[in-house]
DOGU-903563 format. One line per 10 residues: number of its first residue (from 1); for each residue x, y, z of N, C-alpha, C. Coordinates in steps of 0.2 Angstrom, whole numbers, always signed. Atoms other than C-alpha are relative to their C-alpha. Layout:
BEGIN
NUM> X/Y/Z/X/Y/Z/X/Y/Z  ... .
//
This chain:
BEGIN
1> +4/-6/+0/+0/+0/+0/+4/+6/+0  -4/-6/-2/+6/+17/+0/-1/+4/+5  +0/-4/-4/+7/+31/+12/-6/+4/-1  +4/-6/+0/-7/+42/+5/-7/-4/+1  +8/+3/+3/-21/+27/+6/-1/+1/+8  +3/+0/-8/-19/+32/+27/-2/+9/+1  +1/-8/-1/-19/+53/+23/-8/+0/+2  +6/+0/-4/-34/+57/+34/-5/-2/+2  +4/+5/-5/-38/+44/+41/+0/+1/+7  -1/-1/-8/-45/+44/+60/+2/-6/+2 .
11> -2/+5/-3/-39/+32/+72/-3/+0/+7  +2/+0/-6/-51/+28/+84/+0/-9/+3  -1/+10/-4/-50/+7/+87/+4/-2/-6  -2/+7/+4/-38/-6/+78/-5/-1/-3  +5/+4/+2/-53/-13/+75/-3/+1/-8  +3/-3/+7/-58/+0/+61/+8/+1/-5  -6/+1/+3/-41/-2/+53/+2/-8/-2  -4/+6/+2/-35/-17/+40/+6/+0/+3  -4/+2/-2/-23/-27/+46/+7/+4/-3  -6/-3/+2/-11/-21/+32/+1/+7/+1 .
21> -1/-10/+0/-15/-2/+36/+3/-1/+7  -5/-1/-6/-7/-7/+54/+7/-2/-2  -6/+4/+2/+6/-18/+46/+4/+8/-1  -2/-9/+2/+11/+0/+35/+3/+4/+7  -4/-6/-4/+13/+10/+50/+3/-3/+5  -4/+2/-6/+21/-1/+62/+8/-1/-6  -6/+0/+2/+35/-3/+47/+1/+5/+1  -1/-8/+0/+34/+17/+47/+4/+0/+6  -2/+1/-7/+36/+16/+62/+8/-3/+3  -6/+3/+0/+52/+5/+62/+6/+3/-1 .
31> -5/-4/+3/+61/+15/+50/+1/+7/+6  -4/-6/-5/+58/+31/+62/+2/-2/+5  -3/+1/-6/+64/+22/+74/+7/-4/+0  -8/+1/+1/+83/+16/+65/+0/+7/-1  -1/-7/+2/+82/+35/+59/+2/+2/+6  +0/-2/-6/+79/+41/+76/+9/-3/+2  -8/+0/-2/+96/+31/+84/+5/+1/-6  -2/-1/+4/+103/+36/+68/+3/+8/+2  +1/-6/-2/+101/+54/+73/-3/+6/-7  -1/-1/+7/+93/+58/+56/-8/+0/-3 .
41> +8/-2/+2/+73/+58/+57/+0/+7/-4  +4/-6/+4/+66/+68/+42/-6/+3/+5  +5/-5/-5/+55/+84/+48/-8/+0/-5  +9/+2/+3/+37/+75/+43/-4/+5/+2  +8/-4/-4/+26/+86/+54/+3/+5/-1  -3/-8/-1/+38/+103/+50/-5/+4/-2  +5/-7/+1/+26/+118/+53/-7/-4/+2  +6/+3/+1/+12/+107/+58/-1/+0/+8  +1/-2/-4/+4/+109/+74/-5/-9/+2  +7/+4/-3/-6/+94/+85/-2/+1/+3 .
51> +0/-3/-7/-17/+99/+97/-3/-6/+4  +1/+7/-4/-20/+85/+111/-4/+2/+6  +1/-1/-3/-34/+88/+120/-2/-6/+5  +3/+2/-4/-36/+80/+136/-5/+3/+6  +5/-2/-8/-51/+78/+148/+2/-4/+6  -2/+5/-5/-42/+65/+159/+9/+1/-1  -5/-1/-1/-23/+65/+166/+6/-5/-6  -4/+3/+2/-7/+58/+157/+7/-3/+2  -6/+1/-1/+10/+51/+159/+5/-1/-9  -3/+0/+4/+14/+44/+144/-4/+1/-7 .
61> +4/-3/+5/+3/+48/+130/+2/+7/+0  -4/-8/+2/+6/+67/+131/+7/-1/+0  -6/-3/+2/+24/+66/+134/+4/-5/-8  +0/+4/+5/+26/+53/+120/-2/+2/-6  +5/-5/+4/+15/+61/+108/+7/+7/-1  -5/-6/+2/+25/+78/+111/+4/+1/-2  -7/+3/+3/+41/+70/+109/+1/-1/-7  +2/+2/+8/+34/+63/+93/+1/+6/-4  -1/-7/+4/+30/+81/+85/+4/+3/+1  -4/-3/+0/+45/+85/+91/+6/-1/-6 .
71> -5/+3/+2/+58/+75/+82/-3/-1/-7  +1/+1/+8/+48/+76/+66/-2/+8/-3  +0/-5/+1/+49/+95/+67/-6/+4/-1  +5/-2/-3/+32/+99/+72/-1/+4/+8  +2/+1/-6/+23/+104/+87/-5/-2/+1  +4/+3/-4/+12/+95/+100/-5/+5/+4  +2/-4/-5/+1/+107/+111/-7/-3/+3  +5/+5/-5/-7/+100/+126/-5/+3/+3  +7/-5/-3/-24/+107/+131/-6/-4/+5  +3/+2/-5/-32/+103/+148/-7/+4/-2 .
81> +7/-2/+2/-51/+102/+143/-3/+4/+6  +4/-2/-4/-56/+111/+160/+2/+5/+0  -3/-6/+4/-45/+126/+153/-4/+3/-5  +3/+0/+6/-57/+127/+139/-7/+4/+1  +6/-2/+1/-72/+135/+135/-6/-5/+0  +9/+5/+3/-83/+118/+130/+1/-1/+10  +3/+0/-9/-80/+117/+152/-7/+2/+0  +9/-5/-1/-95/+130/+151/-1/-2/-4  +6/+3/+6/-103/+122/+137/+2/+1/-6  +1/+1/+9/-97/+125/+121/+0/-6/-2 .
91> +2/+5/+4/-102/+114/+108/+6/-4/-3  -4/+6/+3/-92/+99/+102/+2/+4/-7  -1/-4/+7/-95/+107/+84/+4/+5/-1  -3/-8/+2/-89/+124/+86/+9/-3/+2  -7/+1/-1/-74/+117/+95/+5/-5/-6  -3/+3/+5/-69/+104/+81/+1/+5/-6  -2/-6/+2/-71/+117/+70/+8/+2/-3  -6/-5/-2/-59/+128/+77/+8/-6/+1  -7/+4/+0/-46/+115/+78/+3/-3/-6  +0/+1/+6/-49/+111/+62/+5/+6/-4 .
101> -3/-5/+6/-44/+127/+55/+7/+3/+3  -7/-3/-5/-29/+132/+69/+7/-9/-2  -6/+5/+1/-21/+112/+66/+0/-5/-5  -2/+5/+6/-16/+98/+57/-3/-9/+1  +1/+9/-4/-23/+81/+69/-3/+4/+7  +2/-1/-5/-32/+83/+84/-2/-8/+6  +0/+6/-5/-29/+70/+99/-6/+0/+5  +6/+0/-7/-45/+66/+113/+1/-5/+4  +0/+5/-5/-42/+56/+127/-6/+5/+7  +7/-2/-5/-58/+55/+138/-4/-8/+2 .
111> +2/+8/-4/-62/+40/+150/-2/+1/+7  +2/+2/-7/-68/+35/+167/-2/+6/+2  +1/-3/-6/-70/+49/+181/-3/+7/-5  +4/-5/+6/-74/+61/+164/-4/+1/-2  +6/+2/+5/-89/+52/+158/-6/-4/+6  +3/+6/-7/-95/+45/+177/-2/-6/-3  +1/+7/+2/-90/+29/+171/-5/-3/-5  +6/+2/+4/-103/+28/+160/+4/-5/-8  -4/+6/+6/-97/+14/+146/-3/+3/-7  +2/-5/+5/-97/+23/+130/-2/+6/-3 .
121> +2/-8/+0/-99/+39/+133/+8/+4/+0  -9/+0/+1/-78/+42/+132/+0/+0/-9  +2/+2/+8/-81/+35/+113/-3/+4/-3  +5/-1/+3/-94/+41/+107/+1/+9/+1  +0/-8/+1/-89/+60/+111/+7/+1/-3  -3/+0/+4/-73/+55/+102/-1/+2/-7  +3/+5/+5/-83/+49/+87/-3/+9/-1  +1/-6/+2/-91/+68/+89/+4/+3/-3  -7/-4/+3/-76/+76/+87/+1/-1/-9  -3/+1/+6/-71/+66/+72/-7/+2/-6 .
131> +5/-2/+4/-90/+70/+65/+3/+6/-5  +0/-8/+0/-85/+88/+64/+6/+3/-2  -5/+0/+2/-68/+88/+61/+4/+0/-5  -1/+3/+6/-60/+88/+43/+7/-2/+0  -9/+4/+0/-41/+83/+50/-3/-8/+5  +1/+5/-6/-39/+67/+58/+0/+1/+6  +2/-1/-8/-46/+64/+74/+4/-9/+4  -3/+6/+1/-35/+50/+84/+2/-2/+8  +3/+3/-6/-40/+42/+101/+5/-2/+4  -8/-3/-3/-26/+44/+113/-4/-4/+7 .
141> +1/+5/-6/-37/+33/+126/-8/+3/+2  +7/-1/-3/-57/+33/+129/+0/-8/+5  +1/+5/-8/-66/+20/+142/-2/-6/-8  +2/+9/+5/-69/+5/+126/+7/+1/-5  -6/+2/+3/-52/+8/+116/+5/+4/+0  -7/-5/+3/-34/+15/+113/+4/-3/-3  -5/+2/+5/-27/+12/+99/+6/+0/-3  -7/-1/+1/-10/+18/+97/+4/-4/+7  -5/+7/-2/-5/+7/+113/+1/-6/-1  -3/+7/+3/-10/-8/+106/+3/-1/-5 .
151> -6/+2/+7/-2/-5/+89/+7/+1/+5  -8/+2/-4/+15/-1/+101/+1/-6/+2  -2/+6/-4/+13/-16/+111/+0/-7/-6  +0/+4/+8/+10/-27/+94/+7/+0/-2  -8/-2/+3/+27/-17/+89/+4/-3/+3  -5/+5/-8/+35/-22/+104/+0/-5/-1  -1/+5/+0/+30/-39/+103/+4/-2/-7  -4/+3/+7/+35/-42/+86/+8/+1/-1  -8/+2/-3/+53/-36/+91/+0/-5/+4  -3/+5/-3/+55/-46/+104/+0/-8/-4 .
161> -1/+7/+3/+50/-62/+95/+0/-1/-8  -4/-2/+7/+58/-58/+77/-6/-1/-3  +6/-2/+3/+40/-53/+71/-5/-6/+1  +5/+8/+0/+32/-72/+75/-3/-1/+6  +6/-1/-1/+16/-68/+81/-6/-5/+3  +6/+4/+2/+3/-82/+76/+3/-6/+5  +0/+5/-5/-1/-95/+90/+4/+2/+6  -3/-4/-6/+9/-85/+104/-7/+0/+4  +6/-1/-4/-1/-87/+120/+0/+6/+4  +2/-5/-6/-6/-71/+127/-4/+1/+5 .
171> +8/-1/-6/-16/-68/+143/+2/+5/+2  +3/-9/-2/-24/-52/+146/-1/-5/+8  +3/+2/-3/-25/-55/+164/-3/+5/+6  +1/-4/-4/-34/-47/+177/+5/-2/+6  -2/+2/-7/-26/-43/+194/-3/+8/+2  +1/-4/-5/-28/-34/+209/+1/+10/+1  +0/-9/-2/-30/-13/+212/-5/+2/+2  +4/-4/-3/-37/-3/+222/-5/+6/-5  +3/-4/+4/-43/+8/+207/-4/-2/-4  +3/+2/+4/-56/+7/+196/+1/+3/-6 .
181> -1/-1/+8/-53/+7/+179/-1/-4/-5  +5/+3/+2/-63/+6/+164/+5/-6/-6  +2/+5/+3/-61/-5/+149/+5/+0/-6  -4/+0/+6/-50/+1/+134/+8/-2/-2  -7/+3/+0/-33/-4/+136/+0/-6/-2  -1/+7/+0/-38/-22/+138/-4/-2/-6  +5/+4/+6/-51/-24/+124/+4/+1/-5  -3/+2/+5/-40/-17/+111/+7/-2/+1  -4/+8/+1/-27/-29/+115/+0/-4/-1  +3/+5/+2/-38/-41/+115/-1/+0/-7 .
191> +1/+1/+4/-43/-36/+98/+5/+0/-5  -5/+1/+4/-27/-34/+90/+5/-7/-1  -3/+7/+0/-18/-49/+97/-5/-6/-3  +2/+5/+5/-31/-58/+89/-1/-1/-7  -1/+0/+6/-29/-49/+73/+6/-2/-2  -6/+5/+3/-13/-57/+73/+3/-3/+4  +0/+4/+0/-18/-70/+76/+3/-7/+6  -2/+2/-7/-10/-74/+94/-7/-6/+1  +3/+4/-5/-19/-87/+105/-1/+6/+6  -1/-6/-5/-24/-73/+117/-8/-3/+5 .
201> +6/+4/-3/-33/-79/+133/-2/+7/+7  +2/-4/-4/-42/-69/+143/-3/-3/+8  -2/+3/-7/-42/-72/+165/-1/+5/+4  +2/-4/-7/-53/-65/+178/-4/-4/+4  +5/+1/-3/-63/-66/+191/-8/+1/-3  +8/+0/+2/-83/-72/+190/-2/+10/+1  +3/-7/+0/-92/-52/+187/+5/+4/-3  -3/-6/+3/-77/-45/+176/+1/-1/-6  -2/+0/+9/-83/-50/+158/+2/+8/-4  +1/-8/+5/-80/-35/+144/-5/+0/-3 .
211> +7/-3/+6/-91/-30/+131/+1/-8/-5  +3/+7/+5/-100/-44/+122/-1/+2/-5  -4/-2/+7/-98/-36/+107/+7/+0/-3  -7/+2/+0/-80/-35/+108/+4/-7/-2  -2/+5/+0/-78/-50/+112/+0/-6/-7  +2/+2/+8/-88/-58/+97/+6/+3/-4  -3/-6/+6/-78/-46/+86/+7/-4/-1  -6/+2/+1/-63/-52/+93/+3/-9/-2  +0/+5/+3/-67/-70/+91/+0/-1/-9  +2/-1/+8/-73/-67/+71/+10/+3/+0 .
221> -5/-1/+1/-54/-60/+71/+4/-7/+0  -2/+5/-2/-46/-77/+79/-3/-4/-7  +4/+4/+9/-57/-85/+64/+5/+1/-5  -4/+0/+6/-50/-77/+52/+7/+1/+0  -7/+1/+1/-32/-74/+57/+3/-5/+2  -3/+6/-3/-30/-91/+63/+3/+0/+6  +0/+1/-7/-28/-89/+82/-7/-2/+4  +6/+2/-3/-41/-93/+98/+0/+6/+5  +2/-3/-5/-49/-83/+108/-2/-4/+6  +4/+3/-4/-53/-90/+124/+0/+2/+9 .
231> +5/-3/-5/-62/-85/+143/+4/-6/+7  +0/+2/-5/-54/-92/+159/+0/+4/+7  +0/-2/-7/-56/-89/+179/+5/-4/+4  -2/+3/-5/-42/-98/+185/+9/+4/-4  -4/-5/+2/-25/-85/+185/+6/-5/-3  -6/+6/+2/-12/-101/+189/+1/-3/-5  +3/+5/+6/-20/-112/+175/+4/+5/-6  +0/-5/+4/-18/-98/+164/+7/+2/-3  -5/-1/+2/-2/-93/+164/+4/-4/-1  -6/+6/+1/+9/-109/+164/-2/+0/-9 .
241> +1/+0/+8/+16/-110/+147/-4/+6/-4  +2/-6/+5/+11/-92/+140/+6/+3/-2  -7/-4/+5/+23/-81/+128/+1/+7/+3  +0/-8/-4/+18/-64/+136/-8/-1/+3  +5/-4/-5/+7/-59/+151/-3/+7/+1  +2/-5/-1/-3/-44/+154/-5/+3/+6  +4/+1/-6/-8/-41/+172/-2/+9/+1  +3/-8/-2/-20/-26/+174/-8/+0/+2  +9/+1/-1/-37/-23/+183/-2/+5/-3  +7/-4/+1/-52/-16/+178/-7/-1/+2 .
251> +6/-1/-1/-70/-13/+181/-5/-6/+0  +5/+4/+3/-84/-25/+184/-6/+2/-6  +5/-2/+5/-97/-29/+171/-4/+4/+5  +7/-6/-1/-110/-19/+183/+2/+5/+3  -3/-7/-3/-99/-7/+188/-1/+7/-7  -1/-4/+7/-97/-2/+169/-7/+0/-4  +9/+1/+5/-117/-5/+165/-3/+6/+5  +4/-5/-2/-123/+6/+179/+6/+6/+2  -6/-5/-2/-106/+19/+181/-1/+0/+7  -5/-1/-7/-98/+26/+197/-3/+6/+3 .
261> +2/-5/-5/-106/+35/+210/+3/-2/+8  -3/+3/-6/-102/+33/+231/-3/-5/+1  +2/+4/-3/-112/+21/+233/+2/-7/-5  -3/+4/+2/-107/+11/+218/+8/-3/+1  -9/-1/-2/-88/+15/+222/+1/-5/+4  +2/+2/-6/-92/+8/+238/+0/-7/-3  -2/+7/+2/-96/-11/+231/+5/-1/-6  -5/+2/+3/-85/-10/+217/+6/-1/+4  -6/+2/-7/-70/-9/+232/+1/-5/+1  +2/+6/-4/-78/-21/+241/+3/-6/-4 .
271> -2/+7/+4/-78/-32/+225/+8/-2/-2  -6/+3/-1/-62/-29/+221/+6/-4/+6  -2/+3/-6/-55/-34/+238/+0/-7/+1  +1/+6/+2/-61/-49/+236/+4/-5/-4  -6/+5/+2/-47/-54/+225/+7/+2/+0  -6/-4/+0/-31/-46/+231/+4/-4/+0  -6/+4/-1/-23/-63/+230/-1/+0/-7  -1/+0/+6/-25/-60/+211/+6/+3/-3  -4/-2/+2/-9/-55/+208/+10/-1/-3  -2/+3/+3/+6/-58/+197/+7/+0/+2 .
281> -5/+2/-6/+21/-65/+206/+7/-3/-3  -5/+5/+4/+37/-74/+202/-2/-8/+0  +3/+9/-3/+31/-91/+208/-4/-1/-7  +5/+1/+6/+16/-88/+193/+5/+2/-8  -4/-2/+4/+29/-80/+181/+6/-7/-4  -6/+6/+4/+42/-95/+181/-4/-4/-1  +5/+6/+5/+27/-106/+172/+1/+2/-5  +3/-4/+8/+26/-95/+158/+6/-4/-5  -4/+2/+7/+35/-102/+143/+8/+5/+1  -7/-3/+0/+56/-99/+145/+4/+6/-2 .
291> -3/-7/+3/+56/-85/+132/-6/+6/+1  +6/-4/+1/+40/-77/+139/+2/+6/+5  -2/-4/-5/+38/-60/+144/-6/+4/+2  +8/-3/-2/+27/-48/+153/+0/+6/+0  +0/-8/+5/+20/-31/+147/-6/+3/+5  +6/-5/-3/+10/-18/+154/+0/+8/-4  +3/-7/+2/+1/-1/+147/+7/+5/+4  -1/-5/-5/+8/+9/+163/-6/+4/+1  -2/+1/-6/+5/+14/+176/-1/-7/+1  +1/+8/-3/+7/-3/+185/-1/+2/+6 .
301> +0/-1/-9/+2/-3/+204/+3/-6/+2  -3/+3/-4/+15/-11/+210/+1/-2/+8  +5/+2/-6/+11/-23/+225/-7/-5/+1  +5/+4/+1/-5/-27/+218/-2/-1/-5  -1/+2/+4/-6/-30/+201/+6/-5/-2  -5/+4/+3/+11/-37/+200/+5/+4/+4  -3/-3/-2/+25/-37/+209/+6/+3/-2  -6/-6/+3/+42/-26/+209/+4/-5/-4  -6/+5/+2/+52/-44/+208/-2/-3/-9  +3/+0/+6/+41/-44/+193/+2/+5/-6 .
311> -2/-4/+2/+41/-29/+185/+7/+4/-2  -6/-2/+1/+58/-25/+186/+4/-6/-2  -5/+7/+1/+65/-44/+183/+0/+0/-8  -3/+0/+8/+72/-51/+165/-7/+0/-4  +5/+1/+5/+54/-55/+158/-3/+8/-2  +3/-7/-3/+48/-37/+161/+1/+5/-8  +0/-3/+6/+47/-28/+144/-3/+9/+0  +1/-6/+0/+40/-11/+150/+1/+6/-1  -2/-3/+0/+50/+0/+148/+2/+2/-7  +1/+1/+7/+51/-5/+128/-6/+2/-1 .
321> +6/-1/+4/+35/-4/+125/-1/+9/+4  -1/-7/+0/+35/+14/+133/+3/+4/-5  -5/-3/+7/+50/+19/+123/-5/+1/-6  +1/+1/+7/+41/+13/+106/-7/+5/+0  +5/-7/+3/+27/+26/+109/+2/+4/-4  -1/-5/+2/+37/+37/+103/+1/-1/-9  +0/+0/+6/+40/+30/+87/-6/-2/-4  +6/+1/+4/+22/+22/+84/-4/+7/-2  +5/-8/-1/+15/+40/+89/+1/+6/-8  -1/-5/+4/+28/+50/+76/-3/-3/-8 .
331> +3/+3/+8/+23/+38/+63/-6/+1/-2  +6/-2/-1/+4/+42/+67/-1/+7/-5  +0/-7/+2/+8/+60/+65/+4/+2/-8  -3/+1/+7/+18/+59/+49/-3/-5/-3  +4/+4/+6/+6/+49/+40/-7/+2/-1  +7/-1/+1/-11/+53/+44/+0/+9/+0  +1/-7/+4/-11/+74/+41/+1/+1/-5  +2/-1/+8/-7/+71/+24/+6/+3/-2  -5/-4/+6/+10/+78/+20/+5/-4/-1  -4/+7/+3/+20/+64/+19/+2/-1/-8 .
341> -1/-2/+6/+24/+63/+0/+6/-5/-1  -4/+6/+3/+37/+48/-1/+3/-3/+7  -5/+6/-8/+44/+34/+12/+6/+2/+3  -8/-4/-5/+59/+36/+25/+5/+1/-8  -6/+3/+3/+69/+26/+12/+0/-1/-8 .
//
């Protein structure tokens, strides 16, 4: 394919992107990332401005992101939605618009405590934006998907295991935190690791399914890329013999059907408490398959989710998959605003 068949395209899920339009940008991606220790990335975004609204906090997204527009000789400019005018009401419209005609790509990250948990409601006001929008609009983390960490984690993987993907057992697994947290990190890495084609097994406790949509979607994936999807409650079972781990909580099903108020908060605690021996250990780790490794988004709550001897040990890939935002993100950004006009090489 070429580079122009992604100029203005949105990125709101993997899911709405062919396999080979991720293929494309994770090479892109690669090549800025031998450029990059090269010292020698082309200036793709030169004069080009992103503007990254966030309504909920970052760590690595905005600074990653930024980094990105930097080294491809743009700027990123980061805007705290409760600095803004739509705080008092302005309309979605007017302000797409306006971003429209001031920038080149406009980022939304809008989830959990933004949207009082409400499941879909993060989405679906991204999906406005891009309504109204005539630049790409490009989903930087709502409460049902983020798709630029999955394609990184994808990246990632596929370094580590010299691109050989198909039949690798992934398990999404839940583990233990204090926090509630919704849904989009894990679904589209469930939906991607089944677009290629993993064996990708998903592992919680009883009351923490995802979206039955999803899930279908991701099974019809496993169909046709040749992997399985499959649904367990038992964390030990689970991981003996996997390729890569992914231990991270989230929300139950009725936490995420009727959202988060005090009194909800209140039994979802409770429920999570209930399993605070879900969490991912060396003992559970030396099962995994010899060359297996273990990955997480970030933040990790370390302690409960997984522990330090974990997250810092040899399997522990974190800190790659961090790094590689940078290069998934600059790829992002030099391909979908449309100025792009020939490959690195």
């Amino acid at each position: 394919m070429q580079s122009s068949e992604l100029r203005g395209k949105d990125l709101i899920s993997t899911q709405e992107w062919k396999r080979e339009e991720i293929d494309y940008l994770m090479q892109f991606a690669k090549d800025i990332k031998q450029e990059y220790y090269s010292g020698r990335v082309p200036e793709l975004f030169k004069n080009k401005t992103f503007f990254m609204l966030f309504y909920n906090t970052s760590t690595r997204t905005r600074s990653s992101f930024e980094a990105a527009a930097t080294i491809l000789g743009g700027h990123a400019q980061f805007i705290d939605f409760a600095t803004t005018r739509g705080s008092e009401g302005e309309s979605v419209k007017d302000m797409a618009k306006m971003y429209e005609r001031l920038g080149h790509a406009l980022g939304v990250r809008v989830l959990e405590s933004a949207v009082d948990y409400v499941y879909g409601r993060g989405n679906a006001l991204i999906r406005e934006y891009a309504k109204y929008a005539d630049i790409p609009v490009i989903n930087m983390a709502d409460d049902v998907y983020h798709p630029t960490q999955a394609i990184t984690d994808i990246f990632t993987l596929r370094e580590k295991f010299d691109g050989k993907l198909a039949k690798k057992k992934y398990v999404i697994a839940w583990t233990y935190s204090d926090h509630i947290r919704s849904w989009g990190s894990v679904q589209d890495e469930m939906l991607i690791a089944t677009k290629y084609g993993m064996n990708t097994l998903l592992v919680y406790p009883e009351g923490f399914d995802l979206d039955e949509n999803l899930i279908q979607e991701a099974r019809n994936n496993a169909g046709q890329f040749g992997g399985k999807l499959e649904i367990s409650h038992n964390l030990e079972e689970s991981v003996t013999g996997a390729d890569v781990v992914f231990p991270r909580s989230w929300a139950s099903h009725e936490c995420v059907l009727t959202g988060v108020n005090r009194f909800t908060k209140e039994r979802e605690v409770d429920l999570h408490n209930e399993y605070r021996d879900w969490r991912l250990t060396t003992k559970l780790t030396d099962s995994m398959d010899k060359e297996g490794v273990v990955t997480h988004v970030l933040p990790v709550f370390r302690g409960q989710e997984a522990d330090d001897e974990v997250m810092d040990g040899p399997r522990s890939i974190i800190y790659d998959q961090a790094e590689n935002l940078l290069y998934v993100r600059a790829a992002v950004l030099a391909l979908l605003p449309g100025s792009l006009t020939a490959n690195l090489r």
